[in-house]
N, C-alpha and C positions, 0 to 999 in steps of 0.2 A: 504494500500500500504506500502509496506517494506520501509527500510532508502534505498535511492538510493546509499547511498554513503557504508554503511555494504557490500548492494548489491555486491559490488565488489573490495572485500578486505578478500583476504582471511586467513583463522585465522591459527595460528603458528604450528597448527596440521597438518593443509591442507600445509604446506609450506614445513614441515616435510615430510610428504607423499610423495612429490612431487621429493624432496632432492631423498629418500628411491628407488623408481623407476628409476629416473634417474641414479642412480648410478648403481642398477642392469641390468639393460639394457646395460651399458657403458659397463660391465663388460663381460657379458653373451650372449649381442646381436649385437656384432660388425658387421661393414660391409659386413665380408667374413661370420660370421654364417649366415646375411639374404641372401646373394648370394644361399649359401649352401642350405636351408631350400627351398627357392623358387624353386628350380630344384630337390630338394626332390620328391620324391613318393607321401607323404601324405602333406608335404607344410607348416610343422611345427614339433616342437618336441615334443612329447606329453612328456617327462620325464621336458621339461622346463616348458613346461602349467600346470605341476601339482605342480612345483615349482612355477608361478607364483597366483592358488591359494592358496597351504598349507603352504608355507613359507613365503609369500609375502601377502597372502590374498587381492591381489588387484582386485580379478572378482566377487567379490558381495558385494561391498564395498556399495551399497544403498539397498541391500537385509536385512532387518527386523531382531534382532537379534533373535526373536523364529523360522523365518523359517531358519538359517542356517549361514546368515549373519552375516555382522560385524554394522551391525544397522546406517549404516552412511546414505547421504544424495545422491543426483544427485550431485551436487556439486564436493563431494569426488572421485565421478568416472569419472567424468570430467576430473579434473585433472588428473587423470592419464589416459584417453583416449586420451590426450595431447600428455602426455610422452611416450606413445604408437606409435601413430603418426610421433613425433622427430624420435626414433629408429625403422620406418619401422617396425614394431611388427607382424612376420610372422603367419599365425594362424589365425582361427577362432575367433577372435576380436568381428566382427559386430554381425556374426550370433549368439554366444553363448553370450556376455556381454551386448550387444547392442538391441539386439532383444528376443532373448529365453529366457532369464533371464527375462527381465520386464512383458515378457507375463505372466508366472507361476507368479511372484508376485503381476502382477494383479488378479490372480485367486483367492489369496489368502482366504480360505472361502469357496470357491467353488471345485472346480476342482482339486486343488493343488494337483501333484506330489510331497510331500517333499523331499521323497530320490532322485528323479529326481533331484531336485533344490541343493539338498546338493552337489550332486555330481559334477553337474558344476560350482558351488561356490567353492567347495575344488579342481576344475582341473582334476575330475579322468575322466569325460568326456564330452562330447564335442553337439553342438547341433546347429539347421541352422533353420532357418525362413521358411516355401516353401508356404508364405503366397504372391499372386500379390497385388499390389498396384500403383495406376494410381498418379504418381509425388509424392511421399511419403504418400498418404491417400491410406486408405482402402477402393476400391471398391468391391461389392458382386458380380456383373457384372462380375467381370474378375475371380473369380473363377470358373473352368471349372472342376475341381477333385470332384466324389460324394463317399459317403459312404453310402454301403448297407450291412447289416446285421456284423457291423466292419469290415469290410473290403473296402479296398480304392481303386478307377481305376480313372486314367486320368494321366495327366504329368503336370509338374510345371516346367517354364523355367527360366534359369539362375536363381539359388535359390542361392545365397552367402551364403561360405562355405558349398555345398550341401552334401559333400561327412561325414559331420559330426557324430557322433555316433546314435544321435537322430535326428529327424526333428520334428517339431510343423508344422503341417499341417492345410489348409482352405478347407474344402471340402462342396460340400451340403449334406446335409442331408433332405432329404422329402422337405419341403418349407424351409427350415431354413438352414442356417450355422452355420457351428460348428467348433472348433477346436482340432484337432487329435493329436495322439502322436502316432509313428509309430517309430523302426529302421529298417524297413524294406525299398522296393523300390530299383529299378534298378538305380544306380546312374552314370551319364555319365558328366568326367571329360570336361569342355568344356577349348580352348584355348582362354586366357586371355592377355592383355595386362600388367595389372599387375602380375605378379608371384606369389608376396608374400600375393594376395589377390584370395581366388579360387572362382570358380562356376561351377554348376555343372547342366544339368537338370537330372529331378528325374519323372523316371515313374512308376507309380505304375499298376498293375496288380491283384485285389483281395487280396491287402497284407493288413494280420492284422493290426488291429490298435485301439487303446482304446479313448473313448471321454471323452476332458477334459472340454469343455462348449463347451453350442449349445443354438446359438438363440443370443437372447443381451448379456448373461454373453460371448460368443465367439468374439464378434464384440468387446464390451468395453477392453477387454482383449488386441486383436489383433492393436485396434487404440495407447492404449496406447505403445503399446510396439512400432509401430511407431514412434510415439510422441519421447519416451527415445532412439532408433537408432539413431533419427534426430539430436537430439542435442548431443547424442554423437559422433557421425560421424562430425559436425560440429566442437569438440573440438579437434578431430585427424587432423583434414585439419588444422585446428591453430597451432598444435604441426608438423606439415611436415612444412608449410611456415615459422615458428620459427625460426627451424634448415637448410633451405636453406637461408633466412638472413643474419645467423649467421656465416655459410661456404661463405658467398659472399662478407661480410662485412671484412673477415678477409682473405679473397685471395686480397681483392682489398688493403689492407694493405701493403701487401708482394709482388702482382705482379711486376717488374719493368717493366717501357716504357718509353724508352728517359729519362734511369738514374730516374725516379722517379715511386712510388708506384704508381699504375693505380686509387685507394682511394683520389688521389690528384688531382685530375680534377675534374674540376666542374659539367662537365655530367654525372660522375661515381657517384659523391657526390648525383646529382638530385635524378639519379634513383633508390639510394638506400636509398635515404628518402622517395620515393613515396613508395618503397618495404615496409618499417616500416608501415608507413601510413595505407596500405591493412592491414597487422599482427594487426597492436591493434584495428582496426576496427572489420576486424574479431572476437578478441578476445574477443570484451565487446559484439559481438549478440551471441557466443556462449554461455557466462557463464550469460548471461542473460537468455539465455532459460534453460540452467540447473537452475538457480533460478527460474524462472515462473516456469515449472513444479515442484519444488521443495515445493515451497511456495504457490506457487497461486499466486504469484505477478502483473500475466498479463495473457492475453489470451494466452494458450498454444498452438493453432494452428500457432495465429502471431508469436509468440515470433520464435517459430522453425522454420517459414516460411523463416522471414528473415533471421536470422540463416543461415539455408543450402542458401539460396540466396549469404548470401553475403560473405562466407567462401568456398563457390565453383568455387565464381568467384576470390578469392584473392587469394587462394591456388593456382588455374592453372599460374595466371598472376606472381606472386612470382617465381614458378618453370620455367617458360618460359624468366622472365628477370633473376635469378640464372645459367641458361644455356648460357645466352648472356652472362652474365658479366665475366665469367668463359672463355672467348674465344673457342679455337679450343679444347682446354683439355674439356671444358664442354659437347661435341657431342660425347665423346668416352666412348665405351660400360665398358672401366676400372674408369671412375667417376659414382659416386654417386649418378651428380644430375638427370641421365634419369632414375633412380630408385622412386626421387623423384618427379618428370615430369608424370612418368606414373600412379604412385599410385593418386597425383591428378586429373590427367584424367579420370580415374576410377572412383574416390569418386566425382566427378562430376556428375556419369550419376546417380548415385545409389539414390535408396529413392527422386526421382525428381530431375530435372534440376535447372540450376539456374533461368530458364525463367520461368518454371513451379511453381517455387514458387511465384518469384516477380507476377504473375498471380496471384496466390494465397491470396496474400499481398491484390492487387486489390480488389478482391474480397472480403476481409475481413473488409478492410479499404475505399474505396472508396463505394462498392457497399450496407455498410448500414450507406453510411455519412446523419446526416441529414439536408435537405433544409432548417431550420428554425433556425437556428441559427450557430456560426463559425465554423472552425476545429477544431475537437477533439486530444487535444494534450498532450501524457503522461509524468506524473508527477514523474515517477520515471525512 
């Protein structure tokens, strides 16, 4: 077991990086560019995604330095799935850094695309998961797409970021499953409650497609890359209730009522300690599961169970007292926070709910507690 206390302290590089990102974003991805980008065509800018891998190199920050990468850790992409997060980061986030990425680097050995992988680590393109999964795990059951002779038929619904360059696809194949690479497929825009977050269903029709595993090496591939979605989608939800905090904390400084800042009553004080409260909770199950997967620290199912549990339910509750605290300015389509209201909403249903995990947790923790002796209680 790791130092608990290393665990979560992060080193002067990671602090840097962080610095590094946030500053870019400040600069390059203000309010009106995500307004702008969300009522876009395509929902992002690809001339800034390829600035945010070639100049920035921050989308394959735990990709392996021989496959293409910058040889860093889970950890390193956290943080900046974070900072992501804070500035609404329009774009194919989930499905290419989150999801497509860990899958090919799980393949590593096997299956691997490298030019594939280089290309969405340097941003030149882009790539969507059209894998189902029942509460963030991978069930075989719910794949309904087959592959006969490379070629794919069936549909995949609400695939996050569908409309992407590439797709990594779940299909059967004879008795087995496997996983496809395909840019082909009828891609239908779906309406979203987030903007700056797309979906799309994807039906295929006999469209070519090349296998990159089948059988165990597709499943191990496929869960992992769950596994690293979850905890990075968990770090985004701590980087959005961060920065709605941070706007609530400093409106309630400046609001006046009855001649004083509205930060000066004691209800407004409560509820914006409880708001903290959520944020660092959240924030030690996220960058704990980027550490378990990272290290091995801990079981990586728990670890990301809670995770998405307990960072789906802080995130929504954050954006919903951010909207209160903000009064009558807070319900108008010209603030901020129903940008960040709805993007938690969102990152709520995706990869499991919050109930579906804490089920989860259940399962992991209660249903193989044992009768013969006390609770099992971890050490780090």
């Amino acid at each position: 077991m790791a130092d608990a206390v290393a665990e979560f302290v992060l080193t002067p590089e990671q602090q840097d990086l962080r610095r590094a990102v946030r500053r870019f974003c400040a600069e390059r991805l203000g309010e009106d560019t995500v307004r702008r980008l969300a009522e876009s065509g395509t929902g992002h800018d690809p001339a800034l995604w390829a600035r945010l891998g070639g100049e920035l190199g921050v989308l394959g920050l735990a990709v392996p330095e021989e496959l293409g990468g910058a040889g860093g850790g889970l950890v390193d992409q956290a943080v900046v799935a974070e900072e992501f997060g804070a500035a609404l980061v329009p774009g194919p986030v989930l499905g290419t850094v989150g999801l497509a990425v860990p899958a090919l680097v799980a393949l590593a050995g096997a299956g691997l695309d490298e030019d594939l992988l280089a290309s969405l680590v340097e941003g030149a393109r882009t790539a969507a998961f059209a894998v189902p999964d029942r509460g963030g795990r991978f069930d075989p059951a719910l794949v309904t797409v087959t592959e006969t002779g490379g070629a794919l038929t069936g549909e995949v619904r609400h695939v996050v970021d569908g409309t992407a360059d590439v797709l990594l696809v779940a299909a059967r194949t004879g008795e087995e499953i496997g996983l496809f690479l395909t840019d082909g497929g009828e891609r239908i825009p779906l309406s979203t409650l987030d903007r700056t977050r797309r979906q799309a269903t994807v039906r295929f029709s006999a469209t070519p497609a090349r296998a990159l595993a089948v059988g165990a090496g597709a499943e191990q591939a496929i869960t992992a890359a769950l596994r690293v979605g979850g905890a990075l989608l968990a770090a985004e939800q701590v980087g959005g209730a961060q920065r709605m905090l941070d706007r609530t904390v400093a409106y309630a400084g400046t609001r006046l009522q009855f001649g004083r800042p509205i930060g000066s009553f004691q209800a407004v004080k409560h509820r914006c300690a409880d708001m903290l409260v959520l944020v660092e909770h959240a924030r030690s199950t996220a960058y704990h599961a980027a550490w378990a997967l990272q290290d091995g620290t801990d079981d990586p199912d728990l670890a990301v169970a809670v995770a998405q549990a307990t960072c789906s339910q802080a995130y929504q509750q954050v954006a919903q007292e951010s909207v209160q605290l903000h009064g009558g300015i807070g319900f108008t389509w010209e603030h901020a926070a129903h940008l960040y209201l709805k993007r938690a909403v969102t990152d709520a249903a995706l990869l499991g709910s919050a109930a579906e995990h804490r089920e989860r947790i259940a399962q992991l923790v209660l249903d193989r507690a044992s009768t013969s002796g006390g609770v099992r209680v971890a050490t780090g």
